[in-house]
C-alpha positions as CSV (number, residue, x, y, z in Angstrom):
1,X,35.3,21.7,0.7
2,X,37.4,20.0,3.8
3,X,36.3,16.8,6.0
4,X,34.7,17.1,9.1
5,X,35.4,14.7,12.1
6,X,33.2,13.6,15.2
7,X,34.2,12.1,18.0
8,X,32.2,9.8,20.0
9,X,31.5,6.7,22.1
10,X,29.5,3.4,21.9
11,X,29.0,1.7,25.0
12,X,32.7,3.4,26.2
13,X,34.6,2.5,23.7
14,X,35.8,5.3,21.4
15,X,34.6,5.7,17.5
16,X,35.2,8.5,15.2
17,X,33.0,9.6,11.7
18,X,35.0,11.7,9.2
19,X,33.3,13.2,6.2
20,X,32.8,15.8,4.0
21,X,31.5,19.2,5.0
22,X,28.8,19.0,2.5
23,X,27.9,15.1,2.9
24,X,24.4,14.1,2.5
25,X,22.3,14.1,5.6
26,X,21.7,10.0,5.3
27,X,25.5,9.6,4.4
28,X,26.2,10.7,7.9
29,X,23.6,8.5,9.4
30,X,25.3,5.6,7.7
31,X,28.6,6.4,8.9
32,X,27.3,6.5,12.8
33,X,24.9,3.6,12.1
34,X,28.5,1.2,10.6
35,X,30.8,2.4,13.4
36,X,27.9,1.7,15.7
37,X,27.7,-1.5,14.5
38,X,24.1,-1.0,14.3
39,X,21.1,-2.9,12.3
40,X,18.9,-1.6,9.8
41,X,16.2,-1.3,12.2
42,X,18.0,0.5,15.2
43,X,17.3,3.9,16.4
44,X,20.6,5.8,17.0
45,X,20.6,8.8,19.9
46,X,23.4,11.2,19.7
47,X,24.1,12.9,23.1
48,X,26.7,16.3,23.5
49,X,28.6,16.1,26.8
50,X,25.6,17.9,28.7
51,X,23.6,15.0,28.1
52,X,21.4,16.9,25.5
53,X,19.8,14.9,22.6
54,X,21.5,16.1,19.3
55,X,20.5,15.4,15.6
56,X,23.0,13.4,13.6
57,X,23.4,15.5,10.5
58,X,26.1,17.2,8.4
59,X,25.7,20.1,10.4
60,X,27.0,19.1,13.7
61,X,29.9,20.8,15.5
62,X,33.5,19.1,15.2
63,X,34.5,18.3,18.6
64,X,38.2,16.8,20.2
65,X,38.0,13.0,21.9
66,X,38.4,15.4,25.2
67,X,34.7,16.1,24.7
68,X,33.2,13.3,22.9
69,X,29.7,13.1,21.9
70,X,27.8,9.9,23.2
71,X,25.7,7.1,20.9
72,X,23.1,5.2,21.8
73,X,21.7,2.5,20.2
74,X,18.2,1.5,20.4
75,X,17.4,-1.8,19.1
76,X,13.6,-1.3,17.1
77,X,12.7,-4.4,16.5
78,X,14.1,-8.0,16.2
79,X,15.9,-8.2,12.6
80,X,16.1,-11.1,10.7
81,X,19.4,-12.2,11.4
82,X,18.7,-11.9,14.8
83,X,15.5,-14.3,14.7
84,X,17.5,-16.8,12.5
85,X,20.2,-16.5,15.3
86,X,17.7,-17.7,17.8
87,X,16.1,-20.2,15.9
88,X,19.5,-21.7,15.1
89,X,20.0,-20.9,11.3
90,X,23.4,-20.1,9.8
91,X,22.0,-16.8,7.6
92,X,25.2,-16.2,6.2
93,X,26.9,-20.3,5.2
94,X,22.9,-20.5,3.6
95,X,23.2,-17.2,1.3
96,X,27.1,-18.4,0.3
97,X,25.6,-21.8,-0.8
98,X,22.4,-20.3,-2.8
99,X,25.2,-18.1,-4.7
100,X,27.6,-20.7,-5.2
101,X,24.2,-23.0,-6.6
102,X,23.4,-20.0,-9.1
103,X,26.5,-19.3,-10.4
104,X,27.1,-23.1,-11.1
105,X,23.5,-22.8,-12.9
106,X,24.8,-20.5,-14.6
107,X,27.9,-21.8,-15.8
108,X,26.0,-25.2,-17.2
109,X,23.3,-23.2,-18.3
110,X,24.7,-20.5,-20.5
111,X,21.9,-18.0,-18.9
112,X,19.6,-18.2,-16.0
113,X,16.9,-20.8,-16.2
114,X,13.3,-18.8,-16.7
115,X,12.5,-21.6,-13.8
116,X,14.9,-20.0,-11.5
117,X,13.6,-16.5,-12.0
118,X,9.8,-17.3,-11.0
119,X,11.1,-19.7,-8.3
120,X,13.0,-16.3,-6.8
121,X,9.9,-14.5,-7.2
122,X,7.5,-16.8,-5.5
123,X,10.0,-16.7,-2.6
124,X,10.2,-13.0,-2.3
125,X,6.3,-12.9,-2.6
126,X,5.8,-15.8,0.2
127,X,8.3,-14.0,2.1
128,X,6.6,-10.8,2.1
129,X,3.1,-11.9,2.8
130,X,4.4,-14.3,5.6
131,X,5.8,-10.9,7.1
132,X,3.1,-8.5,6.8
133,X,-0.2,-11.1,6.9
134,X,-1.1,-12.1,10.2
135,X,-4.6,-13.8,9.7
136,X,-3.1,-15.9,6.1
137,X,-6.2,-15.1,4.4
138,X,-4.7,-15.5,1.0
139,X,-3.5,-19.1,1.8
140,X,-7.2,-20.1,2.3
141,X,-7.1,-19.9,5.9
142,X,-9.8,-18.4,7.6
143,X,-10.1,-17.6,11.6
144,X,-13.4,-17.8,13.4
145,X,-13.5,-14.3,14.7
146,X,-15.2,-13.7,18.4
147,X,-17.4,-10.6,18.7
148,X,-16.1,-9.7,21.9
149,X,-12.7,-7.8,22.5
150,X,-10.3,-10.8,21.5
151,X,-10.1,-10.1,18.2
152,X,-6.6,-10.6,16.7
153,X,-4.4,-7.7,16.5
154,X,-4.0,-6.7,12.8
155,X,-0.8,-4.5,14.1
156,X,2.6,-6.0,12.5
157,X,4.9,-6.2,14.9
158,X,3.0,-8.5,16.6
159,X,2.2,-6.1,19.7
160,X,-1.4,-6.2,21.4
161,X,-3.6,-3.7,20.2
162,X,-4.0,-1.4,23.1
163,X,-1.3,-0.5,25.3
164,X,-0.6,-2.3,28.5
165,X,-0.7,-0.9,31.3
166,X,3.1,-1.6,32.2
167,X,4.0,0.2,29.1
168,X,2.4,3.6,29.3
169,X,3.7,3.3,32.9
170,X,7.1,3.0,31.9
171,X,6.7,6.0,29.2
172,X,4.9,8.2,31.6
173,X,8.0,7.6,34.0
174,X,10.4,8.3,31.3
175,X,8.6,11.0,29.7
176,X,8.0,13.0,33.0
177,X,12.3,12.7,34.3
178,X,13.3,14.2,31.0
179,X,10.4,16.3,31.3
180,X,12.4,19.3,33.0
181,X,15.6,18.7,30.6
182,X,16.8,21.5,28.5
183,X,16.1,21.2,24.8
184,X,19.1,21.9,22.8
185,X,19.0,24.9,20.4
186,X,19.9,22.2,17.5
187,X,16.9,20.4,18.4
188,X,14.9,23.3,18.6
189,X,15.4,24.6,15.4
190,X,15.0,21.3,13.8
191,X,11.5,20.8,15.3
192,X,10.8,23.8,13.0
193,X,11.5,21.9,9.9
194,X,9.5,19.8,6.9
195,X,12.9,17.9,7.0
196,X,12.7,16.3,11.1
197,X,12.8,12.9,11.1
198,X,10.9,11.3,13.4
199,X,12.1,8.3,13.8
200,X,15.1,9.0,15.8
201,X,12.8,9.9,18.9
202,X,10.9,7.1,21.0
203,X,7.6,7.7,22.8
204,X,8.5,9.9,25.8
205,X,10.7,11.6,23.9
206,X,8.2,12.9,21.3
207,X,6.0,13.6,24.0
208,X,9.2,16.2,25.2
209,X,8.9,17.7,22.0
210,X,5.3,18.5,21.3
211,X,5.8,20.0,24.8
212,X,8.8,22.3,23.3
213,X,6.5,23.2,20.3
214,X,3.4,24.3,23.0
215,X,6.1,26.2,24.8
216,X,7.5,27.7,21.4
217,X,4.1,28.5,20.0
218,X,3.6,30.4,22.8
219,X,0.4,28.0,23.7
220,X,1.3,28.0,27.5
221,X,1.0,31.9,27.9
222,X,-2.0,32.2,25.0
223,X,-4.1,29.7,27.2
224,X,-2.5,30.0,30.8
225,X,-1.9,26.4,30.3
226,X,-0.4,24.5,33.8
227,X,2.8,22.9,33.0
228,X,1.6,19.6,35.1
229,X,-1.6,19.9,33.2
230,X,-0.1,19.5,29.8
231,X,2.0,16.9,30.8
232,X,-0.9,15.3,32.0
233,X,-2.8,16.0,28.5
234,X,0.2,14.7,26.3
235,X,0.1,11.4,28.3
236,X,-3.6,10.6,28.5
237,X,-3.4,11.7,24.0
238,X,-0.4,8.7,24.2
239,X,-2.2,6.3,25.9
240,X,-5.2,6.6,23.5
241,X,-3.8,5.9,20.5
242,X,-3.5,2.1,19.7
243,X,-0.1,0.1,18.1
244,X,-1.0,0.2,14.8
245,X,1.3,0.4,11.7
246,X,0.0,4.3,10.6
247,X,-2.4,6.0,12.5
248,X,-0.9,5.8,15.8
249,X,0.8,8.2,18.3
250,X,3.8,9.0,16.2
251,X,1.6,10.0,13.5
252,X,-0.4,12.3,16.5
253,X,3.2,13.8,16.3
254,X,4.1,14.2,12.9
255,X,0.6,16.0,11.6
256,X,1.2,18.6,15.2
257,X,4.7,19.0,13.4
258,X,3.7,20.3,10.5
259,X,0.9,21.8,11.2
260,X,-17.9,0.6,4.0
261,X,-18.0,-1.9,7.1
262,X,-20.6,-2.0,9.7
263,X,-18.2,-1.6,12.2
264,X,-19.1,-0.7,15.8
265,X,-18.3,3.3,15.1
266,X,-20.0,3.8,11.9
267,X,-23.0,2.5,13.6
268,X,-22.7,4.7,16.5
269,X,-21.8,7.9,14.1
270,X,-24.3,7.0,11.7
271,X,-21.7,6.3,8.8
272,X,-20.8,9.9,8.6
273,X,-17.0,10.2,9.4
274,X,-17.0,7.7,12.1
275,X,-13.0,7.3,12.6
276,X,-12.9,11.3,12.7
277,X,-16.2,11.7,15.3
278,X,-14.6,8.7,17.6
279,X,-11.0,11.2,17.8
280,X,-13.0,14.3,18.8
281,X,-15.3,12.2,21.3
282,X,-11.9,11.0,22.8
283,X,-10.2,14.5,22.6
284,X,-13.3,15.6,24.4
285,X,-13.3,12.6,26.8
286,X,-9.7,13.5,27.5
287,X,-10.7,17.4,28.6
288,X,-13.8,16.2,30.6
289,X,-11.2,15.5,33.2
290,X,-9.7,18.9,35.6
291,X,-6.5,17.0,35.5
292,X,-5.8,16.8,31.9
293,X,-8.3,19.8,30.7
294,X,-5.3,22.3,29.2
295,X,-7.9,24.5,28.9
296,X,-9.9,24.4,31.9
297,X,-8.3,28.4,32.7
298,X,-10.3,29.8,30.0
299,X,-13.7,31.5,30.1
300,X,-16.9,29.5,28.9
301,X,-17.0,31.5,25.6
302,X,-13.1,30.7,24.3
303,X,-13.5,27.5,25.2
304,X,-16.6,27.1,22.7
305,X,-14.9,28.9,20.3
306,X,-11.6,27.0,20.5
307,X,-14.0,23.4,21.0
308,X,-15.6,24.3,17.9
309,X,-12.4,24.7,16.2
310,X,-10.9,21.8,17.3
311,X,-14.7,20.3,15.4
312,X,-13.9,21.7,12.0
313,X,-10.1,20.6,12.1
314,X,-10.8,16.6,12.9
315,X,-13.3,16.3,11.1
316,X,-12.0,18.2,7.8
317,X,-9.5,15.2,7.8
318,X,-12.0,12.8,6.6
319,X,-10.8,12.4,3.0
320,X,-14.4,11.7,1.9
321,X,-15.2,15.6,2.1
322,X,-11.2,16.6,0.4
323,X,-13.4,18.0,-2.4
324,X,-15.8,20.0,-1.1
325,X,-13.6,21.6,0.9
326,X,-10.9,21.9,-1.5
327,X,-13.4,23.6,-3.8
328,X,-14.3,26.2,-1.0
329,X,-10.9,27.2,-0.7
330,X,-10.3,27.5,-4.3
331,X,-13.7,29.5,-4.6
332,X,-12.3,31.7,-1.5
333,X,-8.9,32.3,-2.7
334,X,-8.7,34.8,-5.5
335,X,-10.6,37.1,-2.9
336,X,-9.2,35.7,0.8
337,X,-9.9,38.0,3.9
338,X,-7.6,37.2,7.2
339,X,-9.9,39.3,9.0
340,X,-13.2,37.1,7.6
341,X,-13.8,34.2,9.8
342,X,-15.4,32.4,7.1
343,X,-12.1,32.5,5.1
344,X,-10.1,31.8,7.8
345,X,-12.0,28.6,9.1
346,X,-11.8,27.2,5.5
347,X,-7.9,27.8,5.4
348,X,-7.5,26.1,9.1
349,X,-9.1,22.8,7.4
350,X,-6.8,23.1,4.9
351,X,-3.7,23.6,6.6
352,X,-4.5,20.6,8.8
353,X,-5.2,18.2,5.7
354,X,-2.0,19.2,4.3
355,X,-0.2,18.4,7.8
356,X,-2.0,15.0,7.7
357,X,-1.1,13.9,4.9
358,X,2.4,16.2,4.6
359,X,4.5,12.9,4.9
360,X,5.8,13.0,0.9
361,X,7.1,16.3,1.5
362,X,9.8,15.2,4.1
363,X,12.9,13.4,2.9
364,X,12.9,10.1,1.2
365,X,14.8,8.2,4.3
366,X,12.0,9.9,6.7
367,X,8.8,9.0,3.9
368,X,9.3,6.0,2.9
369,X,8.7,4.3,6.0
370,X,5.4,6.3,6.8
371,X,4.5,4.9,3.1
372,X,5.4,1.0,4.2
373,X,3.3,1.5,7.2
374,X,0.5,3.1,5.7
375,X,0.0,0.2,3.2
376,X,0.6,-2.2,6.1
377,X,-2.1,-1.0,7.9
378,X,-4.7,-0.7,4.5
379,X,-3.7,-4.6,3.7
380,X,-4.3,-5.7,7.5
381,X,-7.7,-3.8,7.0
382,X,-8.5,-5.7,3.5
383,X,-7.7,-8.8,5.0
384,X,-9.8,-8.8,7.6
385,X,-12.5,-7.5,5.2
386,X,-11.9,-10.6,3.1
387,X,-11.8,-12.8,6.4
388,X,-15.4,-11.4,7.3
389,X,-16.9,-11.5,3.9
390,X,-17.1,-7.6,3.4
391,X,-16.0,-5.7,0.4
392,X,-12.8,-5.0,0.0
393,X,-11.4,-1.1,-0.5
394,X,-9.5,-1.5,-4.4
395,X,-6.8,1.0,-2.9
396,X,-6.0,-1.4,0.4
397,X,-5.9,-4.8,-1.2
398,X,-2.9,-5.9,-1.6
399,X,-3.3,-8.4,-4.9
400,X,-4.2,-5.1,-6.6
401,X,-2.0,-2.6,-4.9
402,X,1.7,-1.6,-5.4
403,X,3.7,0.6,-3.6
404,X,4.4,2.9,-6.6
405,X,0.9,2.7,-7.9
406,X,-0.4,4.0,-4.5
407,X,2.0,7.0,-4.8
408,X,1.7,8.1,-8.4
409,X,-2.3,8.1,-8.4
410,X,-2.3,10.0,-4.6
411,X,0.6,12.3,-5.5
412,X,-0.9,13.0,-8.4
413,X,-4.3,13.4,-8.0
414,X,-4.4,14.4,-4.1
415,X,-1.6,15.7,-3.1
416,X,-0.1,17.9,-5.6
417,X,-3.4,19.5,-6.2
418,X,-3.9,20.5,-2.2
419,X,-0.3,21.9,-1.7
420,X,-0.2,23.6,-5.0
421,X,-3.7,25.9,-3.8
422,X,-2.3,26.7,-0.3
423,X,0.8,27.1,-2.0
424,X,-1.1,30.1,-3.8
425,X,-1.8,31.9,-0.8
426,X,1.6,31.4,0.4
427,X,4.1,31.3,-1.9
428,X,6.8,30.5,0.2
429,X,5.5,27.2,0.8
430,X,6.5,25.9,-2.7
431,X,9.7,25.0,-2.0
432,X,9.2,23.0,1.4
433,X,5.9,21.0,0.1
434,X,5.9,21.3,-3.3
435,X,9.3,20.7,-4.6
436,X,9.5,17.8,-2.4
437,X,6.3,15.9,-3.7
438,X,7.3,16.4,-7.3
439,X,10.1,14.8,-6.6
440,X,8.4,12.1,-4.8
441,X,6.4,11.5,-8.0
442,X,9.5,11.5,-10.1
443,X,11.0,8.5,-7.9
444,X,7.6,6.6,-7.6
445,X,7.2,6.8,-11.6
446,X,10.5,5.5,-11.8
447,X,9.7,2.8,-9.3
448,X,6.5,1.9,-10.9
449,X,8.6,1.8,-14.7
450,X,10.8,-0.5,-13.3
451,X,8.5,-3.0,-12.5
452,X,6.8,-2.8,-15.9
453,X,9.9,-3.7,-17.3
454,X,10.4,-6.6,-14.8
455,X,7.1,-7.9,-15.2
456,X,7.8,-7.9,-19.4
457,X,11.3,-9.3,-18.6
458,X,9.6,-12.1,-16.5
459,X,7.1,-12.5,-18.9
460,X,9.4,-12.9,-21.8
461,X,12.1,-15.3,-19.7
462,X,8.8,-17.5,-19.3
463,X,8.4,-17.7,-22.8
464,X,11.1,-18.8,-23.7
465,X,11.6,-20.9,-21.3
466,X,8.5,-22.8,-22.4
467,X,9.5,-23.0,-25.4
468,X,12.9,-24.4,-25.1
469,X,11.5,-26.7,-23.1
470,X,8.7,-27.9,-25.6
471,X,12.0,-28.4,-28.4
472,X,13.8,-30.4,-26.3
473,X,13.0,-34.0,-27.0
């Protein structure tokens, strides 16, 4: 098929990626990420010589080192290494010594200890817990929680809850200078893809794009919509969301893209969808204001209408009521009417509960992540159910709760079901939504397999262990 090669520069100094024509899309990514010299948890930004953002994939245009493409990394989050670089650790002399121990053990030994294998996995579990718990509930450590707004963060990273004012400064400032940039045609088409992958773009620039997509959907004509005004809109929706592992702005992005406690909002909503009621009271809250109201050209009458809408969509994404309104579409479809209103409110809740939870459709590299997050953010939320004496959701505690578990039983049961009805009225969907997840539910099967057989492994290296080490006198 041939080789492809890209020039390009890091920081000024010259790089080049050669591969195949018809190399994977995260083979490329690699390449870029190793000549970058980049970590695991780095965002990459390719640039053409007009200063355009580009998506690194096996379909970019060769180019000469006369008119190199430009990298940027983006440093995510502070690795590891990094951390162990700063606290004064040697990463790298410790791992040679713990390799040079086992294979010593192993040499005296015959075979691995059933010792060493539980000692390994009591350090991978400490080490994941001490990543991802911030309140150490499960070590028997309990916080006295205030009632006021100090409340710990449950988001991972460590960041406050709501957004400081600095920073939504800083990513309105960015957001409105590459406001007026042109949008390459690459990008464009991308955008109109189950196959984008978020996580290239940082705040502003997602903020760029959903402006692309209300330009592209024609929503700035439809709705004589002010570009300042939208601007306006996107940043006010940014600042609202809070840093959380799942359900944050990014998320906001992704769902546009594809199209039990007593806590204070259940009270207030009267437990009836209170998370989904508290987003359309802030949407609401956001168009009270002339400045940010994208809507404030239309007559009284649309905007009911298109306020009314906006109802049915936020609140159909409360997965309490996925039944019922799964069974109304299912009643609906064998005789659907585009021109019956009824019919076609019913298939707007549905297309927005498959764009919530479309993430298992998009590629494995782009999935996953949204699937580590998620369960982040349901074991923050059991812990501090546990912390405040409140019972625990089964699906969000994480003594109970796998990764491939999670995904079989959803996939399964949830997802496959939903896409496979839509899927009925548009057949085209089935192979960008439901090839995807089937294969998603092949890999998480897999996954889960494999950790039967570990956990029977395990189970049978500790047998014998125990017994060899009741013979031995």
């Amino acid at each position: 098929m041939g080789t492809k090669i890209i020039y390009f520069t890091v920081n000024g100094r010259p790089e080049q990626a050669e591969y195949p024509v018809d190399c994977p899309a995260q083979d490329v990514k690699d390449l870029f990420r190793s000549a970058a010299e980049a970590g695991p948890h780095d965002i990459l930004k390719l640039y053409n010589p007009q200063g355009s953002i580009i998506n690194i994939s096996p379909h970019l245009e060769p180019n000469t080192p006369n008119s190199c493409y430009k990298l940027e990394v983006v440093a995510a989050d502070c690795n590891s290494v990094e951390l162990a670089v700063a606290l004064g650790f040697d990463l790298t002399s410790m791992e040679k010594r713990l390799q040079g121990l086992e294979k010593k053990i192993l040499i005296e030994a015959v075979e691995t200890p059933a010792i060493v294998y539980e000692m390994k996995r009591q350090v991978e579990s400490f080490r994941e817990k001490l990543e991802s718990v911030e309140h150490l509930s499960w070590l028997g450590l309990f916080k006295e929680l205030s009632e006021g707004t100090n409340k710990p963060s449950p988001f991972y990273h460590k960041k406050t809850l709501r957004k400081t004012r600095e920073e939504c400064e800083h990513v309105r400032e960015k957001f409105l200078q590459m406001s007026t940039l042109e949008i390459s045609e690459e990008v464009r088409q991308y955008l109109k893809t189950p196959t984008f992958d978020n996580w290239q773009w940082e705040d502003a620039e997602i903020m760029v794009l959903l402006q692309v997509m209300y330009t592209d959907l024609d929503f700035i004509a439809t709705f004589n919509i002010e570009p300042e005004v939208l601007q306006q809109f996107l940043y006010e929706v940014y600042k609202r969301y809070n840093n959380i592992p799942f359900h944050n702005f990014r998320h906001c992005f992704c769902v546009t893209q594809m199209i039990n406690a007593r806590t204070e909002l259940a009270l207030r909503y009267n437990d009836i969808s209170p998370l989904e009621n508290h987003h359309c009271a802030v949407a609401f809250d956001i168009l009270e204001k002339n400045e940010n109201n994208i809507f404030r050209n239309l007559t009284g009458d649309q905007y009911k209408r298109i306020r009314e809408g906006i109802i049915k969509c936020i609140l159909a994404t409360d997965m309490t009521r996925h039944n019922e309104i799964l069974n109304r579409f299912k009643s609906i479809l064998p005789v659907f009417d585009f021109s019956n209103k009824d019919h076609k409110d019913v298939l707007m809740m549905i297309m927005i509960k498959v764009s919530d939870i479309s993430n298992e459709a998009r590629p494995m590299d782009v999935a996953e992540p949204w699937l580590d997050c998620l369960l982040q953010e349901f074991y923050n939320q059991s812990d501090m159910e546990k912390l405040e004496g409140l019972p625990v959701t089964p699906f969000m505690d994480r003594d109970k709760v796998t990764k491939p578990s999670s995904q079989t039983g959803f996939i399964g049961f949830v997802l496959l079901p939903l896409f496979i009805e839509l899927a009925n009225l548009f057949p085209c969907l089935e192979q960008h939504i439901i090839d995807p997840v089937r294969k998603a539910l092949d890999y998480y099967t897999e996954m889960e397999k494999a950790l039967d057989r570990e956990k029977v492994n395990r189970a049978q290296s500790d047998k014998a262990g125990t017994t060899k080490n009741k013979d031995t006198p």
